[in-house]
C-alpha positions, 0 to 999 in steps of 0.5 A: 866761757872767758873770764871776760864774757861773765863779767859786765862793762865797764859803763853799765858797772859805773852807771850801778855804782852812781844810783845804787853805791851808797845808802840813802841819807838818814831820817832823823825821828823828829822829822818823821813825827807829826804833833797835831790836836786829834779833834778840835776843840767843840765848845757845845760839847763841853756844855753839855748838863748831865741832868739834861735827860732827866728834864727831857724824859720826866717833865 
């Protein structure tokens, strides 16, 4: 085989170099981060008695 066989064209080594010849930009960690509230704030729940049981079951 000839040294010339083994190695690929010219054109298809260019078209690998422009997709695949450098890395891809860089991330920063800011912007892969997300800050929201886990729930919304529910107003019926913080008025919640905790003696509210004992009324329902003994009276």
């Amino acid at each position: 085989m000839a040294q010339d066989e083994k190695r690929p064209s010219d054109a298809a080594e260019a078209g690998r170099r422009a997709r695949f010849g450098r890395l891809p930009e860089r991330v920063r960690l800011e912007d892969t981060v997300q800050v929201k509230p886990a729930t919304v704030p529910d107003p019926a729940r913080d008025a919640y008695d905790s003696h509210d049981w004992l009324v329902r079951t003994c009276l």
